[in-house]
GUGUZA-415367 format. One record per residue (C-alpha): residue in three letters; y, z, x. Coordinates in Angstrom, 3 decimals, always signed. Each point is the difference from the previous one (the first is absolute). Example, Ala and Ser with C-alpha at 12.3 -4.5 7.8 and 13.67 -1.06 7.14 Angstrom:
! residues 2
+------+----------+----------+----------+
! type !       py !       pz !       px !
+------+----------+----------+----------+
!  ala !   -4.500 !   +7.800 !  +12.300 !
!  ser !   +3.440 !   -0.660 !   +1.370 !
+------+----------+----------+----------+
This chain:
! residues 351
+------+----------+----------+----------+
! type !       py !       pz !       px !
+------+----------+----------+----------+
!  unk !  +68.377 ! +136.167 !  -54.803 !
!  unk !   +2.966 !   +1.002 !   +1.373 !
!  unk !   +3.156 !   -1.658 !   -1.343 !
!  unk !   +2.268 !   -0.805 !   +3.241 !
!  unk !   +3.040 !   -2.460 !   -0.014 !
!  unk !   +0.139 !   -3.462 !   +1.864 !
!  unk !   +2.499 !   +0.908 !   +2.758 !
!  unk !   -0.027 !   -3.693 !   +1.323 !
!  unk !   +0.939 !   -1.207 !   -3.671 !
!  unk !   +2.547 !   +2.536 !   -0.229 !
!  unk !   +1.415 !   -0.483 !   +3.729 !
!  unk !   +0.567 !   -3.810 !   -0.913 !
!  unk !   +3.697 !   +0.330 !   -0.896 !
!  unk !   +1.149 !   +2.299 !   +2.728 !
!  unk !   -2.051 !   -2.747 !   +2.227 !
!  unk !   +2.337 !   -2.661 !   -0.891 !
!  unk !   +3.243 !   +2.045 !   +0.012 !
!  unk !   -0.757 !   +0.752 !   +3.260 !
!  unk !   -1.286 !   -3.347 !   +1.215 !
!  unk !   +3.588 !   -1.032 !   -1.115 !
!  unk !   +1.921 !   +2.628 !   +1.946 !
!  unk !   -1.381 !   -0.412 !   +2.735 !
!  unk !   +0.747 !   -3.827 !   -0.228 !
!  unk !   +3.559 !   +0.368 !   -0.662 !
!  unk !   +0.069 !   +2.661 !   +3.043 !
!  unk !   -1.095 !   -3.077 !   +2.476 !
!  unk !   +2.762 !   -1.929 !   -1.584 !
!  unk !   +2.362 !   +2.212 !   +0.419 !
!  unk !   -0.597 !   +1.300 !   +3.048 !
!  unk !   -1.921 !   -2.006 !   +2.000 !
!  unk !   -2.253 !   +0.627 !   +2.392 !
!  unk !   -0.763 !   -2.594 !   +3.092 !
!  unk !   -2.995 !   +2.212 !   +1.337 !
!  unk !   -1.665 !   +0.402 !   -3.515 !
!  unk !   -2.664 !   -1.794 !   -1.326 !
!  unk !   +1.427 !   -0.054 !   -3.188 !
!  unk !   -0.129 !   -2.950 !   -3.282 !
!  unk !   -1.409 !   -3.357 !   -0.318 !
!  unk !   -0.039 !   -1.208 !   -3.340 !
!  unk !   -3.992 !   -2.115 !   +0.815 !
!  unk !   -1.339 !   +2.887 !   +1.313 !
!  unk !   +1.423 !   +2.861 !   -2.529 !
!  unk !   -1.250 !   -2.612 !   -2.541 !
!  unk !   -3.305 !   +0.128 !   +1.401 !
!  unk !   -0.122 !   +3.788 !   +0.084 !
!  unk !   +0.850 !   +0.579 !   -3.501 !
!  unk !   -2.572 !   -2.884 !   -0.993 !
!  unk !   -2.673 !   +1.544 !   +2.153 !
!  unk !   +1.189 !   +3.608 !   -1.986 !
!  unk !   -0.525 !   -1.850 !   -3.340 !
!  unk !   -3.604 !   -1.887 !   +0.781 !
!  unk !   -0.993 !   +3.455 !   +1.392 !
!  unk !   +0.232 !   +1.442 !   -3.921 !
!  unk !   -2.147 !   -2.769 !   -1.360 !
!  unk !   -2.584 !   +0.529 !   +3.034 !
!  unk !   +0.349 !   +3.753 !   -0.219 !
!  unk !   -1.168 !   -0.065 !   -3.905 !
!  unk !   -2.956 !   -2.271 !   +1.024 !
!  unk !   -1.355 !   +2.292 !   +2.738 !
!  unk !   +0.552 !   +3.285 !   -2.374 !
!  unk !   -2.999 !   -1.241 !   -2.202 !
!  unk !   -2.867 !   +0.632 !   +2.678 !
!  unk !   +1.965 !   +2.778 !   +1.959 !
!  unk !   +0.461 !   +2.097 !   -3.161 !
!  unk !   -3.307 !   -0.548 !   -0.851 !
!  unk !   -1.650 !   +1.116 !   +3.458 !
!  unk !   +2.369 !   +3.082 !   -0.235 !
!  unk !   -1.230 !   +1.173 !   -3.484 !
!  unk !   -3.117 !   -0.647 !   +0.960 !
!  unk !   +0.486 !   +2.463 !   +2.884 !
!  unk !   +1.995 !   +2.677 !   -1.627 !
!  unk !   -2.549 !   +0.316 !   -2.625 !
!  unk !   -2.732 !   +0.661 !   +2.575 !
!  unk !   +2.027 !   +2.486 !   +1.589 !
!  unk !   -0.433 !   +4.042 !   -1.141 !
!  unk !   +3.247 !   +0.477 !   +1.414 !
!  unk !   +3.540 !   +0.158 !   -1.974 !
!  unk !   +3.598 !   +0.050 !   +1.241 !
!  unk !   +2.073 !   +0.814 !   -3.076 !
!  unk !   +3.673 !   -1.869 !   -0.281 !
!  unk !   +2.526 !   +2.823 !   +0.597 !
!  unk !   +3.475 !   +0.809 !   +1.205 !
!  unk !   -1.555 !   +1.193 !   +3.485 !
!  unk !   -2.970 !   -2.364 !   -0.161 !
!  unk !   +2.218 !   -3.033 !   +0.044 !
!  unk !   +1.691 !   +0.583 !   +3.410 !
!  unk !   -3.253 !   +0.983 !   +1.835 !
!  unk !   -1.617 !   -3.352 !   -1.280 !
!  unk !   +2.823 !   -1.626 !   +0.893 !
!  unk !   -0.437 !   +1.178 !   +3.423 !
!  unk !   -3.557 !   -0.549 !   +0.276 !
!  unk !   +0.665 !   -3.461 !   -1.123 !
!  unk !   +2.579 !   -0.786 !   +2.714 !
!  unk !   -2.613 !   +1.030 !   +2.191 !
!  unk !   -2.420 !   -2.185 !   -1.049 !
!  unk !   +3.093 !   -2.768 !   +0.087 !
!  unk !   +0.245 !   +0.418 !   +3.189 !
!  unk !   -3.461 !   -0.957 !   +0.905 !
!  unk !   +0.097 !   -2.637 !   -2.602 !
!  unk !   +2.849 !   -1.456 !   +1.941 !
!  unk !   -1.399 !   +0.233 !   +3.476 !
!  unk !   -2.889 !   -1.512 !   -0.608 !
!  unk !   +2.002 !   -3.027 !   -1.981 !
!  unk !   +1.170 !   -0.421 !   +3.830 !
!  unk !   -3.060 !   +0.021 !   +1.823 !
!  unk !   -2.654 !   -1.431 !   -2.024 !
!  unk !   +0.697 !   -3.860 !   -0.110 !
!  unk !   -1.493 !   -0.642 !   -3.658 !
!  unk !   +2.202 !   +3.129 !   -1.180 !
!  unk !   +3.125 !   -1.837 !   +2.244 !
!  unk !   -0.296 !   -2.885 !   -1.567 !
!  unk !   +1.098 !   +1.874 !   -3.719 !
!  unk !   +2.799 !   +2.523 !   +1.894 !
!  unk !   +1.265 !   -2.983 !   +2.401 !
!  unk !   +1.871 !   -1.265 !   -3.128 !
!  unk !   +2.303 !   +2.745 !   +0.181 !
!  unk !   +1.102 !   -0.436 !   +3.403 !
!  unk !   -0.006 !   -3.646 !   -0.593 !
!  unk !   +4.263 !   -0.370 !   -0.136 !
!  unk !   +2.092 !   +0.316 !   +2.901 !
!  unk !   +2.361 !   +1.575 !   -2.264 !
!  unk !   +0.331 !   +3.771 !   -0.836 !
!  unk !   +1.811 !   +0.864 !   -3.019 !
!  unk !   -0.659 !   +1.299 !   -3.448 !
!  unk !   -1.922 !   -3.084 !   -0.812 !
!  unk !   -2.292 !   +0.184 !   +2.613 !
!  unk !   -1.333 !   +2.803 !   -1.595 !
!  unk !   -1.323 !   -1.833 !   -3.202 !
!  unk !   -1.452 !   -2.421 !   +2.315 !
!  unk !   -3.645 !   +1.437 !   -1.117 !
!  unk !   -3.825 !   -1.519 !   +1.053 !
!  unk !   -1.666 !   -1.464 !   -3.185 !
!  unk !   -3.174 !   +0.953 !   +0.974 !
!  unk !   +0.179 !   +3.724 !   +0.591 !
!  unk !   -3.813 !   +0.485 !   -1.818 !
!  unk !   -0.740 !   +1.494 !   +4.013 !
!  unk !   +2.440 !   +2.726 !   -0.377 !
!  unk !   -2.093 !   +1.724 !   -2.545 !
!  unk !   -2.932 !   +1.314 !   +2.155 !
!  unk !   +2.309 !   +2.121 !   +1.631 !
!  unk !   +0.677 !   +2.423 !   -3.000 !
!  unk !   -3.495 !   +0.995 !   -1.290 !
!  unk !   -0.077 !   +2.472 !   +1.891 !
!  unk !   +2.791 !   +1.621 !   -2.844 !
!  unk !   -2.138 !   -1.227 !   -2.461 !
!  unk !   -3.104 !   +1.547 !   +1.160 !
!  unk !   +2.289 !   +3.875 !   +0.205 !
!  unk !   +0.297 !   -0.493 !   -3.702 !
!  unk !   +4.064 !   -1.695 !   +0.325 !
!  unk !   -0.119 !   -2.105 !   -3.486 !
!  unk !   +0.583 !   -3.379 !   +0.515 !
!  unk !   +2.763 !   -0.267 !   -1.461 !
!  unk !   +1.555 !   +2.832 !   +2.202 !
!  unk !   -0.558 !   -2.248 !   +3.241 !
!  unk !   +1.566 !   -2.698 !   -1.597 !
!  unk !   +2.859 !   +1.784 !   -0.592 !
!  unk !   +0.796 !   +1.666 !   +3.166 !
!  unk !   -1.194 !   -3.795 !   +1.773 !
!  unk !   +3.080 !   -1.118 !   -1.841 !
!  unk !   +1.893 !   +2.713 !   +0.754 !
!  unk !   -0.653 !   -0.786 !   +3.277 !
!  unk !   +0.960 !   -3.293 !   -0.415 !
!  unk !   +3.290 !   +0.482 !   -1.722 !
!  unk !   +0.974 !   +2.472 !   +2.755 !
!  unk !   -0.081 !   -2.405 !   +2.788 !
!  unk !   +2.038 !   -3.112 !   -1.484 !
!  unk !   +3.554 !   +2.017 !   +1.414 !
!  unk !   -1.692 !   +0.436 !   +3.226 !
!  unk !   +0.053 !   -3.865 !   +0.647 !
!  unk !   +3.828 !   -0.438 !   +0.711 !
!  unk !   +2.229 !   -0.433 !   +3.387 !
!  unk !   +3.088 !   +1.680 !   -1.768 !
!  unk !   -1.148 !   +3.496 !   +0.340 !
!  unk !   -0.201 !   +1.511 !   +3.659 !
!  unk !   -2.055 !   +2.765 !   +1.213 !
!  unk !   +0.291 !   +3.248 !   -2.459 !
!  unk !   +0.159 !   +3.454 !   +1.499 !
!  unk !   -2.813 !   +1.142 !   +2.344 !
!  unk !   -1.820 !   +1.985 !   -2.708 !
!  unk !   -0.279 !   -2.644 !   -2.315 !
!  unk !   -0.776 !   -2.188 !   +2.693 !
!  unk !   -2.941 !   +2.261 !   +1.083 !
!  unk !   -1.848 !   +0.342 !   -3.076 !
!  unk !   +0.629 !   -3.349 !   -2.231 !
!  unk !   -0.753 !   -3.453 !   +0.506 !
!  unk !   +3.754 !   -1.192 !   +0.125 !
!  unk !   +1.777 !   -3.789 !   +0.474 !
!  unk !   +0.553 !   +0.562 !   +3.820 !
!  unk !   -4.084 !   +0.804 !   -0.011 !
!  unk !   -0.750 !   -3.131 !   -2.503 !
!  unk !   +1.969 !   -2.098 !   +2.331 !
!  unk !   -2.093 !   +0.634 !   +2.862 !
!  unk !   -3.173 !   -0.702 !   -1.988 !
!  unk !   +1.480 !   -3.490 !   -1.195 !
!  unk !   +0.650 !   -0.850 !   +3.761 !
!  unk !   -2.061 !   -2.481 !   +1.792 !
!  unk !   +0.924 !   +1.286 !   +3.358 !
!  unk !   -2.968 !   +1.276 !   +2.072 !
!  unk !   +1.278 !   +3.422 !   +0.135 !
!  unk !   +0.319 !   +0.314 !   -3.479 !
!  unk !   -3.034 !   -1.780 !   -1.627 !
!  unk !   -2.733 !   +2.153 !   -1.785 !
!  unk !   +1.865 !   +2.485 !   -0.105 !
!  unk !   +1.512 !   +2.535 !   -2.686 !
!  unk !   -2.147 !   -0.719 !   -3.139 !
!  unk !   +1.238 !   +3.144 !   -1.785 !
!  unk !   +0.920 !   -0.424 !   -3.876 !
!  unk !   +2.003 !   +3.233 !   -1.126 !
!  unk !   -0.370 !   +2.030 !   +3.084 !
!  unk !   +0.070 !   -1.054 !   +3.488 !
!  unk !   -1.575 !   +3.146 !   +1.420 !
!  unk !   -3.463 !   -1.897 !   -0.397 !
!  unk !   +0.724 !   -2.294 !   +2.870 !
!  unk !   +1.266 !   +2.867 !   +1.961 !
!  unk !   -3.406 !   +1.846 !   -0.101 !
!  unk !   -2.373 !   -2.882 !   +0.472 !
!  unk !   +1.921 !   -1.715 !   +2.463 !
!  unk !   +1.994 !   -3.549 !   -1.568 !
!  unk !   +3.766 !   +1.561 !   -0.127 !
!  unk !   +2.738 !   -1.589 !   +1.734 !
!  unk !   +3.511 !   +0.348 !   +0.040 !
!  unk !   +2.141 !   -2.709 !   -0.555 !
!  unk !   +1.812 !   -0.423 !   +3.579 !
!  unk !   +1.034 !   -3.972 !   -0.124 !
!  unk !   +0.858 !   -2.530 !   -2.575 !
!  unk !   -2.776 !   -1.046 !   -1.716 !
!  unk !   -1.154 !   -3.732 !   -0.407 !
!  unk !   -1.506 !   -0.650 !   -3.072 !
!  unk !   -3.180 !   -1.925 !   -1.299 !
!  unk !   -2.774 !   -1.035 !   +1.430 !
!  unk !   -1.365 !   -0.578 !   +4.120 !
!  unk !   -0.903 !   -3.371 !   -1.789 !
!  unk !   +2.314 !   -0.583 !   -2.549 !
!  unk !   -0.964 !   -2.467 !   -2.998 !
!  unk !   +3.226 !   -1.842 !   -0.496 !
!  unk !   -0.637 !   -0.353 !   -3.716 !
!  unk !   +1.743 !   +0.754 !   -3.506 !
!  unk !   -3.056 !   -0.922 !   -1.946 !
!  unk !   -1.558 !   +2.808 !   -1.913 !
!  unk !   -3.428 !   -1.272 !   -0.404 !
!  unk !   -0.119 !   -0.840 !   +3.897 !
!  unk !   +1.658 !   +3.800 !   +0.716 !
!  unk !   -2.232 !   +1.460 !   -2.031 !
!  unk !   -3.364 !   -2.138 !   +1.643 !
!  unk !   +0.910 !   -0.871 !   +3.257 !
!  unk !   -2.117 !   +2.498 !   +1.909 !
!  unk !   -2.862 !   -0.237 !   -2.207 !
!  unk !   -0.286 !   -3.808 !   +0.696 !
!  unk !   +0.398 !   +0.591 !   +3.901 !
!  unk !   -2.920 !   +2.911 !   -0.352 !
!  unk !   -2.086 !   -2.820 !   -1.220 !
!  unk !   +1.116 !   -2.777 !   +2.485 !
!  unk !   -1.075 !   +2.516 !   +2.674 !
!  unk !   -3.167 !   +1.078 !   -1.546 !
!  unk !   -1.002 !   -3.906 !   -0.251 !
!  unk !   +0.755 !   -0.492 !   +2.990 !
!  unk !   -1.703 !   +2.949 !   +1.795 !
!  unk !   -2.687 !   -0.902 !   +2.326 !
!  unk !   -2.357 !   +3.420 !   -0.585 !
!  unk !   -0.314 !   +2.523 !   -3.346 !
!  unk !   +1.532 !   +3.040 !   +2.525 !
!  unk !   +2.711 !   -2.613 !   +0.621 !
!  unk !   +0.352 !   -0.887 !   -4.247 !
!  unk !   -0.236 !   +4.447 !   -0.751 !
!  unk !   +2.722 !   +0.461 !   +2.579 !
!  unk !   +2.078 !   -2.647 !   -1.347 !
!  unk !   +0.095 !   +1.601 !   -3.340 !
!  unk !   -0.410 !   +3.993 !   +0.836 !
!  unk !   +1.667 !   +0.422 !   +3.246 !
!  unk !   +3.836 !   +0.051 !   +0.598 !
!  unk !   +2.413 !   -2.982 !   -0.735 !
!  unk !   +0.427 !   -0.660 !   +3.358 !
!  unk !   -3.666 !   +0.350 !   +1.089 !
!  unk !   -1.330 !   -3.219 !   +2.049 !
!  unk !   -3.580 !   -0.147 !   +1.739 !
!  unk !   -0.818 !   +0.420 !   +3.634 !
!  unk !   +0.208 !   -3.597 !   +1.358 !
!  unk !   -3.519 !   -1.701 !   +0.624 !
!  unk !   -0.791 !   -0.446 !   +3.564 !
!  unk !   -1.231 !   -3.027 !   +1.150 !
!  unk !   -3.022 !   -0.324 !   +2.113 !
!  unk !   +1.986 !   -0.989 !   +3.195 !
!  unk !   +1.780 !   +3.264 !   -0.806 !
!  unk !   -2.794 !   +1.923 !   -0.736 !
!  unk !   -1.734 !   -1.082 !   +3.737 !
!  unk !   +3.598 !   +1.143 !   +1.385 !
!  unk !   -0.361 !   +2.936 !   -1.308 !
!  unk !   -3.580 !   +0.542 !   +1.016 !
!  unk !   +0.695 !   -1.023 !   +3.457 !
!  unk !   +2.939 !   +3.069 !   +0.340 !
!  unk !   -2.095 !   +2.751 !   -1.627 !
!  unk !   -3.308 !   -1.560 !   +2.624 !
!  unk !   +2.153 !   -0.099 !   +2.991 !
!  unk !   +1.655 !   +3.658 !   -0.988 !
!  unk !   -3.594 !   +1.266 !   +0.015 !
!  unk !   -0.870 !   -1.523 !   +3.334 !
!  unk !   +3.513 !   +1.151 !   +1.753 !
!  unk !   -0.600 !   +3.952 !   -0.493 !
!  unk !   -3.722 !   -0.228 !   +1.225 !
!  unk !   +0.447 !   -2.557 !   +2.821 !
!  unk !   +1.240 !   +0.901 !   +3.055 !
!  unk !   +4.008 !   -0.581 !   +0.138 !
!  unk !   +1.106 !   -3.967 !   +1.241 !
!  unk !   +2.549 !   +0.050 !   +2.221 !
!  unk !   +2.441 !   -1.537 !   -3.956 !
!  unk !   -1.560 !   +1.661 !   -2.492 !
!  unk !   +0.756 !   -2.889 !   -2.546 !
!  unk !   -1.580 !   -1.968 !   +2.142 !
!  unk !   -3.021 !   +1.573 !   +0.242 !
!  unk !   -0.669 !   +1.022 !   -3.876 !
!  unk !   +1.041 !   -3.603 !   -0.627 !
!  unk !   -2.632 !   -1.390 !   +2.609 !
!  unk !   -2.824 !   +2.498 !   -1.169 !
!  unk !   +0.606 !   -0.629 !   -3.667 !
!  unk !   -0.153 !   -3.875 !   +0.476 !
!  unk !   -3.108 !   +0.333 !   +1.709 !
!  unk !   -1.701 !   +1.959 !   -2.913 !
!  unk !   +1.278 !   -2.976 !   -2.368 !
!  unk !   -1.574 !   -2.127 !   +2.409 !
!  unk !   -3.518 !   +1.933 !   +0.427 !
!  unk !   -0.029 !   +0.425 !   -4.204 !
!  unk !   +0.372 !   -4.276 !   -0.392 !
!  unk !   -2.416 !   -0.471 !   +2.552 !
!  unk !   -2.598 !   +2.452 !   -1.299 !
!  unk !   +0.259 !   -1.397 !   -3.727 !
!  unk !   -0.181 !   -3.674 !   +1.382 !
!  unk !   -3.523 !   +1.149 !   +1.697 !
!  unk !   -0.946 !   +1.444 !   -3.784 !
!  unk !   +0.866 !   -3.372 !   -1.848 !
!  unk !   -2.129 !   -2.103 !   +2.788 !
!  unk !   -3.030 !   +2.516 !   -0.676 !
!  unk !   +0.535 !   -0.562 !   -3.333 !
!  unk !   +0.176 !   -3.765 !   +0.715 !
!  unk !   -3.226 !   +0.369 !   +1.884 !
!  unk !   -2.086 !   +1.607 !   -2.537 !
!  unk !   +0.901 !   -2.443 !   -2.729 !
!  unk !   -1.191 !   -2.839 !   +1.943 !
!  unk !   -3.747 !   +2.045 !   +0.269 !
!  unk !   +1.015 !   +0.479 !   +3.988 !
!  unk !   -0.514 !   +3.707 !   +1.316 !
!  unk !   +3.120 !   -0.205 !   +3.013 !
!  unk !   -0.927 !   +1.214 !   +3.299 !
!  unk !   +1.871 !   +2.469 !   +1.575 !
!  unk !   +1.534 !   -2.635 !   +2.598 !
!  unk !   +1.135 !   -2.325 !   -3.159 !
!  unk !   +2.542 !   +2.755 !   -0.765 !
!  unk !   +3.390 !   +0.638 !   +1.843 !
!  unk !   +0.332 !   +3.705 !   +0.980 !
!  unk !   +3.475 !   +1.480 !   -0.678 !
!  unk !   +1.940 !   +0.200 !   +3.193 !
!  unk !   +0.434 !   +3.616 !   +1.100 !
+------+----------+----------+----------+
């Protein structure tokens, strides 16, 4: 097993030094159109940062399991090295990528990631603001596993990850020259992805590198001030309800749902996904009346108003279709009370 530091442990301190500069930068030079501090919600962050260690050592037990289970299945081996490590690294951030794109279209995987965009803030604490339930973000990397990475060796360069993007979640630091700007996932990129503007929802997911939203289509550059939060914000400090609040509205609309299509799309299609709209029966007749008279219109000859005409000719075949089941039900009628009904004792449809 390979022996490979814990970067997040290690990056604690320089977290908090930093967390403090940058609050002592708002107080000394204030900025109107920032986001910046609020002590509930900073408080929140750091408590949803601290929770997500507890959580985080709960999950481990299965995941690590699962991924010894496949690593030991697999013939293949990716031995630790000096150049292995950056090429993992980049195959992870890859896979990050996906793992994060998904955790924006897939309402079940939302409702873990949603947590994270849950403050309206965006500062260095909004980066510890982590999901407690991130036991769907491990499917995503077995694909390492399977290659022969060691366990151990994703969890690293996961954390590595991780510990990369806390400076990217600031307002004090302005674009950075074009090149860097082209190839890494920078704060004027992060601030577009914590937007809830239209524009700038879904949109770059990249960890490390930003060139993966470039190739597969999410990148956008950050042209207008972002807003932050949610489309639907929670107004809430309370960890327990941050870290729950989607879950319990998953199963709201689930119980509610009138059709199992209806309760799979609540849970596995986007967070914004709402069915098609039932359509009543008078509806229904409306709209069988249009697509009759359409019909009708192009094979008739023309009326001297069109409307008129398919609107006439498509009433009329409502009209012939009532009277021709009424004349079924009274020869159903008939035979029930033992009486065979004479031709005369039925109403012909009026041509």
């Amino acid at each position: 097993m390979p022996h490979l530091p814990d970067v997040v442990l290690w990056s604690i301190p320089a977290f908090v030094l930093l967390t403090v500069v940058e609050m002592v930068s708002y107080r000394l030079h204030p900025d109107e159109d920032a986001a910046g501090y609020e002590a509930k919600d900073a408080a929140t962050s750091i408590g949803m940062g601290l929770g997500s260690l507890v959580f985080d050592a709960l999950w481990k037990i299965p995941i690590v399991a699962v991924y010894a289970a496949v690593y030991e299945l697999t013939p293949l081996r990716v031995p630790v090295l000096a150049w292995t490590l950056p090429l993992m690294l980049l195959v992870q951030d890859f896979f990050y990528y996906w793992s994060h794109r998904g955790h924006h279209v897939i309402r079940i995987l939302w409702a873990c990631h949603v947590v994270h965009h849950s403050s309206r803030k965006f500062n260095f604490t909004t980066a510890l603001r982590q999901p407690w339930t991130t036991w769907t973000v491990w499917p995503f990397y077995l694909p390492m596993i399977a290659l022969g990475v060691h366990p151990a060796a994703v969890a690293f360069c996961s954390s590595a990850n991780l510990v990369y993007q806390f400076w990217v979640h600031t307002e004090r630091i302005g674009k950075l020259p074009r090149p860097f700007e082209f190839v890494l996932n920078t704060p004027s990129h992060h601030r577009v992805h914590h937007a809830s503007q239209g524009g700038y929802l879904d949109r770059n997911f990249g960890g490390i590198l930003i060139v993966w939203d470039r190739m597969f289509g999410s990148f956008v550059p950050e042209t207008e001030r972002p807003v932050y939060g949610l489309t639907k914000n929670i107004d809430t400090f309370n960890p327990l309800r941050v870290a729950t609040h989607e879950y319990v509205a998953i199963a709201r609309d689930v119980r509610a749902a009138d059709t199992w299509r209806e309760r799979a799309g609540r849970v596995f299609r986007g967070p914004g996904w709402q069915p098609e709209p039932r359509k009543t029966g008078r509806e229904r007749d409306r709209v069988a009346v249009e697509g009759t008279g359409a019909r009708d219109a192009g094979s008739a000859r023309p009326a001297s108003s069109p409307e008129r005409g398919s609107d006439r000719s498509g009433k009329r075949a409502v009209r012939e279709a009532r009277k021709h089941d009424a004349g079924r039900a009274r020869k159903r009628a008939t035979r029930r009370s033992g009486k065979r009904g004479s031709p005369s004792s039925v109403e012909e449809p009026v041509t």
